[in-house]
C-alpha positions in Angstrom: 133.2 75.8 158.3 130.9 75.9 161.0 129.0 73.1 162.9 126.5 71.9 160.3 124.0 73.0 163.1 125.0 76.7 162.2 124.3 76.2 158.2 121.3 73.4 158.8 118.3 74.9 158.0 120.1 76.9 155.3 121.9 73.4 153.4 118.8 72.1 153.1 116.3 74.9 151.6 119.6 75.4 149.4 119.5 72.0 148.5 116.1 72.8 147.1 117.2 76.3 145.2 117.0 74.7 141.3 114.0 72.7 139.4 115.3 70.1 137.0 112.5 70.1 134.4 110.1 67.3 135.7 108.5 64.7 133.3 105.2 65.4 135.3 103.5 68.4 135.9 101.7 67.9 139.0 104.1 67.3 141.7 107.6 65.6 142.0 110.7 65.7 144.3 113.7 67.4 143.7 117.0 68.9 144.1 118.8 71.7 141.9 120.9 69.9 139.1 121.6 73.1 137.5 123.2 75.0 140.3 123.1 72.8 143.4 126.1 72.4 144.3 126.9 76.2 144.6 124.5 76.7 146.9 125.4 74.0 148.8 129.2 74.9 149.7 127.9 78.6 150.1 125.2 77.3 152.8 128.4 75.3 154.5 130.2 78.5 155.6 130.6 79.4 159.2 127.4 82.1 160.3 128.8 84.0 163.5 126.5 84.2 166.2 126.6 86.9 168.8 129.5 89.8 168.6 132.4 88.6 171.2 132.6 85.1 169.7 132.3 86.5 166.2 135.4 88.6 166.7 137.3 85.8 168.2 137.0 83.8 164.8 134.3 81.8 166.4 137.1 79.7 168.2 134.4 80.2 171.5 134.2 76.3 172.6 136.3 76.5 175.2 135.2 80.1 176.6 131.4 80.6 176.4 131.2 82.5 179.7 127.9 84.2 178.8 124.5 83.5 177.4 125.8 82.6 173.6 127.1 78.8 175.6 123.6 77.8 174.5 124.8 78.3 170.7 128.9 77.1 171.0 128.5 75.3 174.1 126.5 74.7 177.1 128.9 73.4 179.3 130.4 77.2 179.7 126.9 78.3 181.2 127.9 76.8 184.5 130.0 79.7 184.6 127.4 82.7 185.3 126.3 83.8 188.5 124.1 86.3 187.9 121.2 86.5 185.8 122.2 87.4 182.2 119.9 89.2 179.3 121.5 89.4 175.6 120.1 91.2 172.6 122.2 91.6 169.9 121.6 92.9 166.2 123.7 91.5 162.6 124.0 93.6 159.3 125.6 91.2 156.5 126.4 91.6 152.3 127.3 89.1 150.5 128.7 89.8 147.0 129.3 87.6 144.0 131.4 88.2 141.4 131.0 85.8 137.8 133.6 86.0 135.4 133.2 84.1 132.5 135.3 84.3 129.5 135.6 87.7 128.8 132.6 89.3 131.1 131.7 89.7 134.2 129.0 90.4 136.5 128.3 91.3 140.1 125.7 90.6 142.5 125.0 92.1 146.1 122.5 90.7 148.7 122.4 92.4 151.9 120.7 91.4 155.1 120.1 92.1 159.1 118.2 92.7 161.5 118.3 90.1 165.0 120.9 88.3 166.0 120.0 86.7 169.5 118.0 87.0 172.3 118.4 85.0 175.0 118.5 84.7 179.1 120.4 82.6 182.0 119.0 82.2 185.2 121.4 80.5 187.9 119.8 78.5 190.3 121.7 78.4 193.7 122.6 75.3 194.7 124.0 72.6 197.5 127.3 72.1 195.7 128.7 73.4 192.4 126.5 75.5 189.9 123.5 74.9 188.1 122.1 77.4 185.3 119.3 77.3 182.9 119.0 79.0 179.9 116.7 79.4 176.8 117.1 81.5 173.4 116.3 82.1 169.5 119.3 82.5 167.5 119.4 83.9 164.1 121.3 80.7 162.2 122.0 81.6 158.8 120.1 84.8 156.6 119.5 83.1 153.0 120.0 86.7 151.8 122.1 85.8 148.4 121.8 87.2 144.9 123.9 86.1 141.8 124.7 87.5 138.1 126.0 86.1 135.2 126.7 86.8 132.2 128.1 84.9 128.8 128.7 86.6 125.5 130.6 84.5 122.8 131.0 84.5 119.1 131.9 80.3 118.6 133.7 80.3 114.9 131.8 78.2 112.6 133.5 76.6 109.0 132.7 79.5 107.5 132.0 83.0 108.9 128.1 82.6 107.5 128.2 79.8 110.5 129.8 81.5 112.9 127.6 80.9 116.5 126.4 83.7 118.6 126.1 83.0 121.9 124.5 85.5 124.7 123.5 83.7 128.1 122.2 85.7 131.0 121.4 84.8 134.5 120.0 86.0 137.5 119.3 84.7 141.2 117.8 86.7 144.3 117.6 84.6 147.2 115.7 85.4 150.8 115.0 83.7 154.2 116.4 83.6 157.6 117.1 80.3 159.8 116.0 80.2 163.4 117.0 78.5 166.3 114.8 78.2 169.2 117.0 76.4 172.0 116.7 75.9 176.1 119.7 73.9 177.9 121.6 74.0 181.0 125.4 74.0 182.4 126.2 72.5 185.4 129.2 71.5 187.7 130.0 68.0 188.5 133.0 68.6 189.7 135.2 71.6 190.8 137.3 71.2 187.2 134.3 69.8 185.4 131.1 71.5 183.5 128.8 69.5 181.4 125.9 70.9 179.6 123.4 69.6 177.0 120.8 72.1 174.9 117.8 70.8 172.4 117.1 73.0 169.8 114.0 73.2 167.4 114.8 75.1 163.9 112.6 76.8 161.9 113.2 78.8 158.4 112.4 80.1 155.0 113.8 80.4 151.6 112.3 82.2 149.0 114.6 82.3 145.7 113.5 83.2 142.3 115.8 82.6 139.4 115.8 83.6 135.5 117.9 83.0 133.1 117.6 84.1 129.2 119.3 82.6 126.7 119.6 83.6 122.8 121.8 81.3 120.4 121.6 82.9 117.0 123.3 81.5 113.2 121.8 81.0 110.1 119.7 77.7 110.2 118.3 77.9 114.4 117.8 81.6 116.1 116.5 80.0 119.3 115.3 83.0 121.9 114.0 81.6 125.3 113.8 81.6 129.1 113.1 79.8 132.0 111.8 81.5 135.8 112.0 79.6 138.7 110.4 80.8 141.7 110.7 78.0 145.0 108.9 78.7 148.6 110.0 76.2 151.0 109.9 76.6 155.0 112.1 74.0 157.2 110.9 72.7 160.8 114.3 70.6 162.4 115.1 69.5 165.5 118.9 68.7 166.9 120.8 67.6 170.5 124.1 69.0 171.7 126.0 67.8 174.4 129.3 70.0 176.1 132.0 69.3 178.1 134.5 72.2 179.8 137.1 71.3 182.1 139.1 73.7 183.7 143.0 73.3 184.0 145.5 75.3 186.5 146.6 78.5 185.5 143.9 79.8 183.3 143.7 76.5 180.9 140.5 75.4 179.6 139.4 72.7 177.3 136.2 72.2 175.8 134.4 69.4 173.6 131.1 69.8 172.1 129.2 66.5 170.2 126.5 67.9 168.0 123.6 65.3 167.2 122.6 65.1 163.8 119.7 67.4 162.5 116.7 65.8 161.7 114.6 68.1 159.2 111.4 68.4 157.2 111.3 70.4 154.2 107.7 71.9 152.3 107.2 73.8 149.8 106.2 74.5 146.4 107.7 75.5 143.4 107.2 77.0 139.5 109.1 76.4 136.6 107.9 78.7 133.4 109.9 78.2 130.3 109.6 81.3 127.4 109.8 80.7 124.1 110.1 84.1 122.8 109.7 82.9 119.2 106.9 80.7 119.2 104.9 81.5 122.5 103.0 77.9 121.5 105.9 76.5 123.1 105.2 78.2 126.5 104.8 75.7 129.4 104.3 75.9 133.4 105.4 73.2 136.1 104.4 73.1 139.2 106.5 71.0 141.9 105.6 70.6 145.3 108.4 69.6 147.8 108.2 67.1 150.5 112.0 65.6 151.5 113.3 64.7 155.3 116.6 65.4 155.0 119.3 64.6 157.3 122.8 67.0 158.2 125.5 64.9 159.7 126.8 64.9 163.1 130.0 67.2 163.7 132.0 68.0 167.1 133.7 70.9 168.4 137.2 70.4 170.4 139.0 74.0 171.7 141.3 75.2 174.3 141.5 78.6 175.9 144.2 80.3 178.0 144.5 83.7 180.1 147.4 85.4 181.3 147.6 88.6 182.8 144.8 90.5 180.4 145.6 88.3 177.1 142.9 85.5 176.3 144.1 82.9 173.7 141.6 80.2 172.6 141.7 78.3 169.5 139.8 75.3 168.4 138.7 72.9 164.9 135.4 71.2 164.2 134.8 68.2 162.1 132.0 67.0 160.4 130.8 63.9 159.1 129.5 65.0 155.7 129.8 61.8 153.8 126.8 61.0 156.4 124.7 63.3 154.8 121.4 62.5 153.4 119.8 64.9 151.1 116.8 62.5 151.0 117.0 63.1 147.3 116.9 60.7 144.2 120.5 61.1 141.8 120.9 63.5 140.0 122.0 61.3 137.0 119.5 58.5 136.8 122.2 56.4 135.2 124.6 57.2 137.7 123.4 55.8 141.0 125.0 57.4 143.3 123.5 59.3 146.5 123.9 63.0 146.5 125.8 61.8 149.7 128.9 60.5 147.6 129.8 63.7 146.3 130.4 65.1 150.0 133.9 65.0 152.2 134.5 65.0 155.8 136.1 67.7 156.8 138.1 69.4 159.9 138.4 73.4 159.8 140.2 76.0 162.4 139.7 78.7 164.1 141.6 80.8 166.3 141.4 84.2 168.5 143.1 86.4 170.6 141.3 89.2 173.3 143.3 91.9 175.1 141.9 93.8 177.9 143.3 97.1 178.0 145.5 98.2 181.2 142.8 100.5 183.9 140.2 100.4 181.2 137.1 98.5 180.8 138.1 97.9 177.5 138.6 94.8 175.8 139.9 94.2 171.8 139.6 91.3 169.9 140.9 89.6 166.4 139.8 86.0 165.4 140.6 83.6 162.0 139.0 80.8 160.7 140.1 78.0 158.0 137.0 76.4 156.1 138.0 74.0 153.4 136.0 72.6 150.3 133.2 70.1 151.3 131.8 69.5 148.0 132.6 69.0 144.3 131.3 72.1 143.1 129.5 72.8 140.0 129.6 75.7 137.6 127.9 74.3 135.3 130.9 71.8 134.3 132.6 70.0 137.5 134.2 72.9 139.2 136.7 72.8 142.3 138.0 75.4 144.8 140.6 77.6 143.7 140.9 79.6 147.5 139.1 77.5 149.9 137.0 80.4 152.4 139.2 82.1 154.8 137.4 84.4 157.0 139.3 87.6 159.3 137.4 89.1 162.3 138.1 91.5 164.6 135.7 93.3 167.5 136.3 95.2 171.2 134.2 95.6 174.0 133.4 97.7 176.7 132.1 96.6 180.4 130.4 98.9 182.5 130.7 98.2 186.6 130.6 94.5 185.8 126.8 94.9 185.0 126.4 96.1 181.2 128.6 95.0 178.5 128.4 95.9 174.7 130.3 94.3 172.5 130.8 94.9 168.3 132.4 92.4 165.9 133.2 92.2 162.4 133.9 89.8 159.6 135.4 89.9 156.4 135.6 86.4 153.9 136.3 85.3 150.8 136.5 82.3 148.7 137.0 81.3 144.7 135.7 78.5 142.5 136.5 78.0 139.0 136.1 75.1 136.0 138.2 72.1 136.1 139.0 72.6 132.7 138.3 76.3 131.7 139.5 78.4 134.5 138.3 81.6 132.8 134.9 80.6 134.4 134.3 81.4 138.0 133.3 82.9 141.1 134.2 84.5 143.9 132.1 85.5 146.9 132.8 88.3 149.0 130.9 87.8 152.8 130.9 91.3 155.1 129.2 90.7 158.5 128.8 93.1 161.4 127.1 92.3 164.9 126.7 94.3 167.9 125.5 92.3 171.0 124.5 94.3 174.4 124.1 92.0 177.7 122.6 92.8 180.9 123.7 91.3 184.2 121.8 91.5 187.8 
């Protein structure tokens, strides 16, 4: 799981994906009871960020020897001593796969586009090493889409009762996260970097969702929909402090505090329900959103070390998510616990490995990261984790004169929920991601 800085923007619009049917129709506050929760573990997955550190399995804490430090940790920016210019592009698809009972449906949502921009300047000075540096990184793309499908004959006493059911539903989800960021790395002491970065976030969800349901026997044949359509745009702002300290013989250690995010969250939504027997039962909510939600603090702590032309680094994060607050009432208004409760705190792992090839300025990479369950999950029914998201990367590089280095990684997770108490329903998402990252050097 990443920082909650890399899924902020996109936990909270997620946290506003669903529409419980308000008792008023002019405005209201809310948070999806339907479908929450999936969104919410999906928006809690790690979201690479620039190509090297990507392939590596994200396990970049205690290496962050380019312009990306301002993302994993600003501490490593004390490292460059030359200006430094990165641009680098991401092309993602998520796919979810629904089974339930005896169907199944499938769901792709691709994305891409930019991944980071971002520039170092090193300012000479007296003693040590001083370096500022400013950027917009892409945080998270909302790109998501999901499909489902239910079609069940229920036996009744008698066949003349027998219950057919046929449930369908549909989700397309859109939006990128942004973070705008300007730190600086510097050396207090020959073994010791510290950095610090403030970061403004900015992003949009758009997500429409449908869902048609027909329950037919002999005394109700009930035929009706509902469309939700939600805009929402989030404005956040966050602190992160680094720490890299450099041991003999090509050791390094390096500890990163993240600050919690402080967001605000506005929107609008529209909830149409279709009665598709009697159109006199046709209604249209209208929602607006207004929440200042709050993502926990987390912290980084990884170790690197070089030998000969192998680079090992590996590194876990932990996150505070019982701290979170949704700013959202329960979801059960006889049940008074916060949204809040339902969250765990959580370490994940991470680990990598670069080789740089013998009289060749040529440099491969692989990476893996661990992120386990956060949140009691919903499918409907109380759901849980059945393979908790394991992610595999792996990437190379090439490094022209010392000046001009281009770099690829790639991706590749899964993970699997299902019912407590009917395994035959549930999901697994499939999560492709593939970034190319050039970077200038003068």
């Amino acid at each position: 799981m990443m920082r909650p800085t890399h899924s902020a923007g996109a936990l909270a619009l997620a946290l506003l994906a669903g529409l419980p049917r308000p008792a008023v129709a002019d405005s209201t506050t809310y948070r999806n009871l339907d479908d929450f929760s999936s969104e919410a573990f999906y928006a809690t997955g790690w979201s690479p960020v620039g190509a090297r550190a990507a392939a590596l399995g994200g396990a970049y804490t205690a290496i962050s020897d380019d312009a990306t430090g301002l993302e994993y940790n600003p501490a490593g920016l004390a490292q460059l001593v030359h200006i430094e210019l990165a641009l680098g592009f991401h092309s993602g698809r998520t796919r979810s796969t629904f089974h339930m009972f005896d169907t199944s449906a499938e769901k792709d949502a691709p994305a891409s586009g930019l991944d980071v921009a971002a520039i170092a300047y090193p300012i000479p000075t007296y003693r040590g090493s001083l370096v500022l540096a400013g950027g917009l990184f892409r945080e998270r793309s909302n790109a998501m889409g999901s499909s489902r499908f239910d079609r069940r004959l229920i036996p009744g006493p008698t066949p003349a009762e027998d219950l057919s059911i046929t449930d369908d539903f549909t989700r397309k989800q859109t939006g990128t996260v942004w973070r705008a960021v300007g730190g600086l790395g510097v050396d207090v002491l020959h073994s010791l970097s510290l950095g610090l970065t403030g970061s403004f976030w900015t992003g949009t969800l758009d997500d429409t969702q449908h869902t048609h349901i027909i329950e037919t026997n002999p005394s109700l044949p009930p035929d009706f929909g509902d469309l939700l359509h939600t805009e929402a745009r989030l404005n956040a702002f966050s602190v992160d402090l680094g720490l890299l300290a450099y041991a003999g013989g090509g050791g390094r250690v390096g500890l990163v505090l993240h600050s919690p995010v402080w967001m605000t969250i506005a929107g609008d939504a529209t909830l149409q329900h279709f009665d598709f027997l009697d159109t006199n039962n046709n209604t249209r909510t209208v929602a607006f959103i207004e929440q200042r939600p709050t993502l926990p603090w987390s912290a980084n702590l990884g170790v690197s070390y070089s030998f000969a032309s192998l680079l090992l680094s590996a590194e876990t994060h932990y996150v505070a998510w019982d701290e979170i607050d949704v700013d959202s009432p329960p979801s059960d208004p006889l049940d008074p616990r916060r949204p809040n409760d339902d969250y765990t705190p959580r370490f994940d792992a991470r680990g990598g490995a670069e080789w740089t090839l013998p009289r060749l300025p040529v440099r491969l990479r692989g990476g893996y990261s661990y992120e386990p369950l956060v949140y009691d999950l919903l499918l409907g029914n109380p759901a849980t984790a059945v393979q908790d998201r394991e992610t595999v990367t792996f990437g190379a590089g090439v490094l022209l004169a010392n000046t001009f280095a281009l770099d690829f990684g790639v991706s590749v997770g899964k993970f699997t929920r299902a019912d407590r108490d009917d395994p035959e329903v549930s999901e697994t998402r499939r999560e492709r991601r593939f970034l190319l990252t050039s970077t200038y050097r003068y």
